[in-house]
N, CA and C atoms as an extended XYZ file, in Angstrom:
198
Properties=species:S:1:pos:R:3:atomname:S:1:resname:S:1:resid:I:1 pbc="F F F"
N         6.409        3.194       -7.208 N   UNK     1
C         5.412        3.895       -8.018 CA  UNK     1
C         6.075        4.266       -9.336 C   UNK     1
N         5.263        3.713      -10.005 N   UNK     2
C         6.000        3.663      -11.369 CA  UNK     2
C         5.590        6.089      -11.918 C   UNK     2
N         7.077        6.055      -12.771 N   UNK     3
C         7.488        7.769      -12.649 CA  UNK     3
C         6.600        7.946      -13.775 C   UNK     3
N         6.115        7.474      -14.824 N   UNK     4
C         4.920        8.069      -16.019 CA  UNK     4
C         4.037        7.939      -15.622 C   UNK     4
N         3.388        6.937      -14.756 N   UNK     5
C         1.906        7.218      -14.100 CA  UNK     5
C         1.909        8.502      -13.430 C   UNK     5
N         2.693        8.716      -12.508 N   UNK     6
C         2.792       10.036      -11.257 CA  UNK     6
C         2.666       11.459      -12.501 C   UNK     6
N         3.249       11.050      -13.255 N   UNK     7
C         3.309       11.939      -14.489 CA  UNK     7
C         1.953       12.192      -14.926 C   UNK     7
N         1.348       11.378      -15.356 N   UNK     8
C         0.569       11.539      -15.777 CA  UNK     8
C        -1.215       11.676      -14.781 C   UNK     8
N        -0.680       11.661      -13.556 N   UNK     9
C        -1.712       11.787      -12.723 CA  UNK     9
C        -2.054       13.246      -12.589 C   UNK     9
N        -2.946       13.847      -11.973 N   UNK    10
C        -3.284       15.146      -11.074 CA  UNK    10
C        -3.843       15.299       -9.770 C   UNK    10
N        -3.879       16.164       -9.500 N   UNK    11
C        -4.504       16.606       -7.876 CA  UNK    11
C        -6.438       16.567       -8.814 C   UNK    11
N        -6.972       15.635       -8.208 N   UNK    12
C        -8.309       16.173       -8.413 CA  UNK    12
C        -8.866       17.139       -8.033 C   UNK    12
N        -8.243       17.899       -7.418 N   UNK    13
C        -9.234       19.196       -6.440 CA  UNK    13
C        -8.466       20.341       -7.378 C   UNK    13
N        -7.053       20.271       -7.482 N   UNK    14
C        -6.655       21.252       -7.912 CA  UNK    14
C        -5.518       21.292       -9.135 C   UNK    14
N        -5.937       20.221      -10.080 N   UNK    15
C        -5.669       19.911      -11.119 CA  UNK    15
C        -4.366       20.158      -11.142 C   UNK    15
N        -3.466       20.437      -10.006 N   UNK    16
C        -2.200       20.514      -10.267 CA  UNK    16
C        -1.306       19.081      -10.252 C   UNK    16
N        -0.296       19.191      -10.548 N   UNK    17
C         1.242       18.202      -10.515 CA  UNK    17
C         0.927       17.428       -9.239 C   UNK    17
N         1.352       16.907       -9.241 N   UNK    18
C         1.513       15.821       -7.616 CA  UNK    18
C         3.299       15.170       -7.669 C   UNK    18
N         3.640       15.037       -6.365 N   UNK    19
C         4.884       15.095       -5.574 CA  UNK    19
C         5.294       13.741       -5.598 C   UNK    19
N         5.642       12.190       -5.797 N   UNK    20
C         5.248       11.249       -4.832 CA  UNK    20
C         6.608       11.034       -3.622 C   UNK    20
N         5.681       10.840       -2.530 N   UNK    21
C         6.793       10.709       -1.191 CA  UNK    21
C         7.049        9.352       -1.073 C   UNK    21
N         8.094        8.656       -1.319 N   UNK    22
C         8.181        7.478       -1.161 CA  UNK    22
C         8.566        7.074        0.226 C   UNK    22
N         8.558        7.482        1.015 N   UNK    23
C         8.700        7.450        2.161 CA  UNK    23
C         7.376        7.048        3.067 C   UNK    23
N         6.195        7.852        3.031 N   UNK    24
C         4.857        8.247        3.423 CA  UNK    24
C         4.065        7.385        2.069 C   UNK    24
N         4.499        6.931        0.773 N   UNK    25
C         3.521        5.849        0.231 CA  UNK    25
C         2.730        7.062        0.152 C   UNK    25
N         2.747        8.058       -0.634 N   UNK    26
C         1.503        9.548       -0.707 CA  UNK    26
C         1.995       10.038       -2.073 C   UNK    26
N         0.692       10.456       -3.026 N   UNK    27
C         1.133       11.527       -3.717 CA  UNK    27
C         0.540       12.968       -3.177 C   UNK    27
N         1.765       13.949       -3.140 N   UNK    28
C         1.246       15.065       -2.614 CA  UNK    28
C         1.115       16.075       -3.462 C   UNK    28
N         0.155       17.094       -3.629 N   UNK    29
C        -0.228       18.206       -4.517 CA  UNK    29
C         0.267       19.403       -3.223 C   UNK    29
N         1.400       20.103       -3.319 N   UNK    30
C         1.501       21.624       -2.700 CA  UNK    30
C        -0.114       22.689       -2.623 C   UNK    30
N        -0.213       23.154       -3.628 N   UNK    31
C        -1.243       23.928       -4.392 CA  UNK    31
C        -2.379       23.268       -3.318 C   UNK    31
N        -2.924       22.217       -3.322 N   UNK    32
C        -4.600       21.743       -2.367 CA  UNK    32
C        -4.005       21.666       -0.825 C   UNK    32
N        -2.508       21.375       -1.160 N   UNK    33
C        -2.159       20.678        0.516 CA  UNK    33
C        -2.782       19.523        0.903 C   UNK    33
N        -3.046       18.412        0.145 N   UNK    34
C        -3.817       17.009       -0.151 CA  UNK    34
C        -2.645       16.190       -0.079 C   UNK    34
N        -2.583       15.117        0.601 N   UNK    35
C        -1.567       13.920        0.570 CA  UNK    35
C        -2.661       13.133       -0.394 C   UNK    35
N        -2.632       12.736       -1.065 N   UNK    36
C        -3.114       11.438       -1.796 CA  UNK    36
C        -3.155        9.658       -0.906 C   UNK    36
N        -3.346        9.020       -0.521 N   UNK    37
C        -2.979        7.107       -0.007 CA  UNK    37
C        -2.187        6.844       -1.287 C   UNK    37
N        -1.458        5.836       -1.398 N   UNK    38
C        -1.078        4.411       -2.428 CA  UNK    38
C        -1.157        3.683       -1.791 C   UNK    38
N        -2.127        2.547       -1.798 N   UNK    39
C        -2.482        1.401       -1.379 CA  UNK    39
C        -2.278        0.356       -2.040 C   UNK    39
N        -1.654       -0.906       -1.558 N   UNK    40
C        -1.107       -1.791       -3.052 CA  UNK    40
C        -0.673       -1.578       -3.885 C   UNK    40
N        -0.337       -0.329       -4.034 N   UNK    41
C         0.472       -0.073       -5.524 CA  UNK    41
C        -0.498        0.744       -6.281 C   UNK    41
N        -1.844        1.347       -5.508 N   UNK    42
C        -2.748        1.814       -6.684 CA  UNK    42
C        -3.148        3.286       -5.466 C   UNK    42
N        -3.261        4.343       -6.583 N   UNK    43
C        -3.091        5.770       -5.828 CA  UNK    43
C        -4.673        5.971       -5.575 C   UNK    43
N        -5.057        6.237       -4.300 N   UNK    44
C        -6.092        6.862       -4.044 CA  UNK    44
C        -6.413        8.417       -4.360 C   UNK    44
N        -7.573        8.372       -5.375 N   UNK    45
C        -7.552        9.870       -5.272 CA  UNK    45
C        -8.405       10.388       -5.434 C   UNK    45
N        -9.447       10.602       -4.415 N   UNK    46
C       -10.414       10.395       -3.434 CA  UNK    46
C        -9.819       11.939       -2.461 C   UNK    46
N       -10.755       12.847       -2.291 N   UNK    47
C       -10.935       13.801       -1.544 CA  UNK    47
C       -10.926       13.604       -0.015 C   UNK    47
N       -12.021       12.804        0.070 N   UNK    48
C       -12.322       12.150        1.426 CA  UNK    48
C       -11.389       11.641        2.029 C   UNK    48
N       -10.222       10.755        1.050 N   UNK    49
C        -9.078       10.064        1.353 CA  UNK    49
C        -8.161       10.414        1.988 C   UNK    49
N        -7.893       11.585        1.273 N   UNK    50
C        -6.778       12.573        1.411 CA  UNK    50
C        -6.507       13.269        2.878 C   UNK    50
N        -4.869       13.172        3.091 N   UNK    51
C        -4.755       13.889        3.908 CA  UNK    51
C        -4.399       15.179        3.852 C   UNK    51
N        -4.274       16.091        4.947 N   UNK    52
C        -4.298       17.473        4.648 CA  UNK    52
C        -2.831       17.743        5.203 C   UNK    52
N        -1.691       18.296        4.552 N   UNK    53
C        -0.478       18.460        4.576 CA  UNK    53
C        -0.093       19.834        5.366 C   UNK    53
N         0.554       19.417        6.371 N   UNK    54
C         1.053       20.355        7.259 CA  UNK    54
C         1.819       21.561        6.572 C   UNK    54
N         1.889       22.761        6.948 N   UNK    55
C         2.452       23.949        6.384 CA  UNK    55
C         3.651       23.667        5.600 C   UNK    55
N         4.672       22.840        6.520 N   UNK    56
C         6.131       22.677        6.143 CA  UNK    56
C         5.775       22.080        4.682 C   UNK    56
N         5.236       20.753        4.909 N   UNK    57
C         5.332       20.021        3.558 CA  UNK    57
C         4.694       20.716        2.325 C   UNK    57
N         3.928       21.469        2.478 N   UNK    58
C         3.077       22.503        1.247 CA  UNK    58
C         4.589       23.351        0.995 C   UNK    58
N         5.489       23.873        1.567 N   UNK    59
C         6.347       24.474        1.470 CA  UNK    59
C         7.637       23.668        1.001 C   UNK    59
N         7.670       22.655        1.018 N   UNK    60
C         9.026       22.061        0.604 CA  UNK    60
C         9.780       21.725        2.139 C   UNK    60
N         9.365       22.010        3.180 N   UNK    61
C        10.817       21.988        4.037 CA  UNK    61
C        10.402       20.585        5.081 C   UNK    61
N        11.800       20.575        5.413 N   UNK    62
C        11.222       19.269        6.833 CA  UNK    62
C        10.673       19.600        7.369 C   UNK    62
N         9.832       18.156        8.154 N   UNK    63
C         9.299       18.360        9.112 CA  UNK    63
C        10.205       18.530       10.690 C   UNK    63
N        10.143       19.698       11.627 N   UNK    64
C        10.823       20.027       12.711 CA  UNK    64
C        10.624       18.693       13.712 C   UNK    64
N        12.270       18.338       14.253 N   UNK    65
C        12.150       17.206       14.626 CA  UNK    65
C        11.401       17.135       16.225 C   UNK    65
N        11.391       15.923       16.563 N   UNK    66
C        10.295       15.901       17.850 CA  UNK    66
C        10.797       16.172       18.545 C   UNK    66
């Protein structure tokens, strides 16, 4: 994911910054707790889309292992 697009993107719900996880292929907004999709290389950002981010990740910390 190219770093001036992510830049230049937002959280549609909550007009904030977005995170990208290259790991999870997600841009994440803290502030909505919204994972964003990247699909092919192109960011979904779509409400409906979105996933809803567990406490930890709204917070910065790992996720507790299994």
């Amino acid at each position: 994911m190219d770093k001036q697009m992510v830049a230049m993107l937002v959280c549609p719900v909550s007009q904030s910054e977005l995170v990208y996880d290259r790991e999870r292929e997600e841009l994440k907004s803290r502030v909505s707790g919204l994972a964003y999709p990247i699909r092919d290389g192109i960011p979904v950002m779509l409400e409906s889309e979105a996933r809803t981010m567990t406490t930890e990740e709204k917070l910065g910390k790992a996720a507790p292992a299994p």
